[in-house]
C-alpha positions in Angstrom: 1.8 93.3 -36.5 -0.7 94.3 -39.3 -4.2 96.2 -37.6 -6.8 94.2 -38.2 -10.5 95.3 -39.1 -13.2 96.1 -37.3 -14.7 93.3 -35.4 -17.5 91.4 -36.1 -20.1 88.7 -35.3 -22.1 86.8 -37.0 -24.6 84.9 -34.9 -26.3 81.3 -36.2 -29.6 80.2 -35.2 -28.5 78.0 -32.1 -25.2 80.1 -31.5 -27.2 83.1 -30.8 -27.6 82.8 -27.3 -23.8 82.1 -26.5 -22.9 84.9 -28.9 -25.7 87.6 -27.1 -23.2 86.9 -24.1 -20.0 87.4 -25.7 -21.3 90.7 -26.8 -22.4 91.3 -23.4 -18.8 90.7 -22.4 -17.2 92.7 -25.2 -19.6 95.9 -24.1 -18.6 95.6 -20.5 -14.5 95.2 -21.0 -14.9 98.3 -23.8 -17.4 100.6 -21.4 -20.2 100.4 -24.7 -19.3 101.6 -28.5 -20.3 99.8 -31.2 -22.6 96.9 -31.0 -20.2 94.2 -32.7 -23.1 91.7 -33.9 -24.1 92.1 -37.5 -27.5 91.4 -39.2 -27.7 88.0 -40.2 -30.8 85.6 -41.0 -30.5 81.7 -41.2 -32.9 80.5 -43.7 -34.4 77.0 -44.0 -35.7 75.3 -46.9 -38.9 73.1 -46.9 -36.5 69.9 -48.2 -34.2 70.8 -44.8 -31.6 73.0 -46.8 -30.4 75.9 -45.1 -28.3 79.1 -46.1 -27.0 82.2 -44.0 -27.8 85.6 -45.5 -25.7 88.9 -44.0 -28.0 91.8 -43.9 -24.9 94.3 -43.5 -21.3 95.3 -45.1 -18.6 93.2 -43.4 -15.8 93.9 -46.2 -12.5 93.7 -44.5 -13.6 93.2 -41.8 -12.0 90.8 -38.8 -15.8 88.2 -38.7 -16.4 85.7 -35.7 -19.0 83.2 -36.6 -20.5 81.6 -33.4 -22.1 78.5 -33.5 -23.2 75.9 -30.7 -24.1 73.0 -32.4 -24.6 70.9 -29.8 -27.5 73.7 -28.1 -29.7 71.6 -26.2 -32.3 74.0 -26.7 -32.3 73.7 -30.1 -35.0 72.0 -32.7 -31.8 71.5 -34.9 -29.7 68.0 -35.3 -26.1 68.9 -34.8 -26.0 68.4 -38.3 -28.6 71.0 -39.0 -26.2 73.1 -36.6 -23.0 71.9 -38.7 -24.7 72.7 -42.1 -25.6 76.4 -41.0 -22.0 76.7 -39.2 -20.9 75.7 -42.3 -23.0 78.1 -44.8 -22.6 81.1 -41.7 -18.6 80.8 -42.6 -18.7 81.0 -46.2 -21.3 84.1 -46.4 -18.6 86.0 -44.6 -15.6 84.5 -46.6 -17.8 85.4 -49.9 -18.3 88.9 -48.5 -14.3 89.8 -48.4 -14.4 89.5 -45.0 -10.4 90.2 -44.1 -10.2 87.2 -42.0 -13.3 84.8 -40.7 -13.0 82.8 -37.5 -15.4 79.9 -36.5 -16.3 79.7 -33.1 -17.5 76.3 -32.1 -17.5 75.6 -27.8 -18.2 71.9 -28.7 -15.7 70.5 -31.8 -18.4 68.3 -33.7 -17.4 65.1 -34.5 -14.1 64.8 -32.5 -14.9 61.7 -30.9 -14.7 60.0 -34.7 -10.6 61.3 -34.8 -9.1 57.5 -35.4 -10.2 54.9 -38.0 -11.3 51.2 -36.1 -11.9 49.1 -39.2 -14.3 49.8 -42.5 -15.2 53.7 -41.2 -14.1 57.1 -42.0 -12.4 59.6 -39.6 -15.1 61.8 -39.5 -13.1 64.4 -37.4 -10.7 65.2 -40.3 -14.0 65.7 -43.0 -14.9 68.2 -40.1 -12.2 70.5 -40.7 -12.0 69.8 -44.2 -15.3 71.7 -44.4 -14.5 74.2 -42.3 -11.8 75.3 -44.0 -13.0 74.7 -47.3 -15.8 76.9 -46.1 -13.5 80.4 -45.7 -12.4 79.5 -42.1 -9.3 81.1 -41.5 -9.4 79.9 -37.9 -11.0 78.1 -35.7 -11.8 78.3 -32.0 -13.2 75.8 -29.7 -12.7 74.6 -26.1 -11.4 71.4 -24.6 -11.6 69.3 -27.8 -12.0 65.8 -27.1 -8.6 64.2 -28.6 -5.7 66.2 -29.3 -5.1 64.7 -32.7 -7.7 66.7 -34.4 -5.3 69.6 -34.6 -2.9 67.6 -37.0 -6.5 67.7 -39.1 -6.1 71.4 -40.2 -4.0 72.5 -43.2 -4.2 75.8 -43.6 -6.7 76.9 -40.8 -5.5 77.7 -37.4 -6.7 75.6 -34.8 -6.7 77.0 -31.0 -8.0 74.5 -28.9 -8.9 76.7 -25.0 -8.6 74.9 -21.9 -11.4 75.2 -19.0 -9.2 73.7 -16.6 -7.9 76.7 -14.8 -11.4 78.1 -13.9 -13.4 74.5 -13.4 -10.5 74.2 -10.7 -11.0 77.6 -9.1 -14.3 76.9 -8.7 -13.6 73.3 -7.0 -11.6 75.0 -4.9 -13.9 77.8 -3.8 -17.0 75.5 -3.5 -16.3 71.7 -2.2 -14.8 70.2 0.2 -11.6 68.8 -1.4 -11.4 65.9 1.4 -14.8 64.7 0.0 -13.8 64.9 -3.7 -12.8 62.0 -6.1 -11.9 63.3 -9.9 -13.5 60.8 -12.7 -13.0 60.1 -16.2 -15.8 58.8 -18.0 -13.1 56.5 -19.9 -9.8 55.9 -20.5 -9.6 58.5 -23.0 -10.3 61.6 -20.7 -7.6 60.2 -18.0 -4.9 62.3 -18.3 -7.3 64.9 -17.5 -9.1 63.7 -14.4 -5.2 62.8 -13.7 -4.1 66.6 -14.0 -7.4 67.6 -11.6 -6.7 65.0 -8.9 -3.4 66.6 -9.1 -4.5 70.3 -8.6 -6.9 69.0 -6.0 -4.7 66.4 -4.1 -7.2 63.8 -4.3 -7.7 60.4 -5.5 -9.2 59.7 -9.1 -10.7 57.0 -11.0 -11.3 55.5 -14.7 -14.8 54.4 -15.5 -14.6 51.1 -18.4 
């Protein structure tokens, strides 16, 4: 297995308080060293255009561009978010960056992963751009259907699960005898299924 480079992050606007606790995390596990976060600015436009600028030299080096686009704290749309995801990921492919990886908790857009009549499958275009963008990978958590995977060509897709710790921490905290697992709709119920399962309780589908 080839070493990789050094790590870095690359923080957007409304990513930046998810990524200032990944570093956290990073500093604990490796007892300090080097702070892995790189200068970066986000710059708006007065017509809404955006572009990421990187203030230091990330030339080979292994980039993670964090982005939540769906930060509730933000002033930005989640296509604002998109966009700068978007301009954060080619910067770093543009720089020689020896691999870039586009960390995105909430996969925007998966909810539009099957066509229904005269629409696009918005889902695909998603990771059209991001790979068309530099992404060499791309992480996120718990997508909403499984099918955008088969939407990547030459990016890697990992999709994480939460499953194991939401369910430790059910476990720990309530009163399983008490507990009823729901799915919003039919789409998340083989996953309300696989907690009523870990919990030993009943569930139900919500049309």
């Amino acid at each position: 297995m080839e070493p990789r480079g050094r790590l870095s992050i690359i923080a957007c606007q409304s990513g930046r308080a998810f990524a200032d606790r990944v570093v956290a995390a990073l500093m604990t596990d490796t007892h300090g060293g080097e702070n892995p976060l790189r200068a970066s600015e986000e710059v708006w436009f007065a017509n809404g255009e955006v572009k990421t600028t990187l203030g230091e030299n990330i030339r080979g080096d292994d980039v993670y561009v964090i982005q939540d686009v769906h930060e509730p704290r933000s002033s930005r749309s989640v296509n604002d978010n998109v966009m700068a995801a978007l301009t954060a990921t080619n910067a770093a492919w543009q720089s020689a960056a020896d691999s870039v990886t586009l960390v995105v908790p909430l996969f925007p857009y998966a909810r539009q992963e099957s066509k229904r009549g005269r629409e696009g499958v918005t889902a695909a275009q998603m990771a059209q751009f991001m790979e068309v963008s530099g992404a060499h990978r791309v992480l996120t958590m718990d997508v909403h259907a499984d099918a955008v995977v088969g939407f990547f060509r030459r990016a890697k897709f990992e999709n994480l699960r939460a499953a194991g710790v939401i369910a430790d921490y059910v476990k720990k905290t309530l009163d399983l005898s008490q507990v009823v697992v729901v799915s919003p709709d039919a789409g998340g119920a083989h996953r309300a299924r696989h907690f009523a399962k870990l919990f030993l309780t009943d569930f139900a589908i919500i049309d």
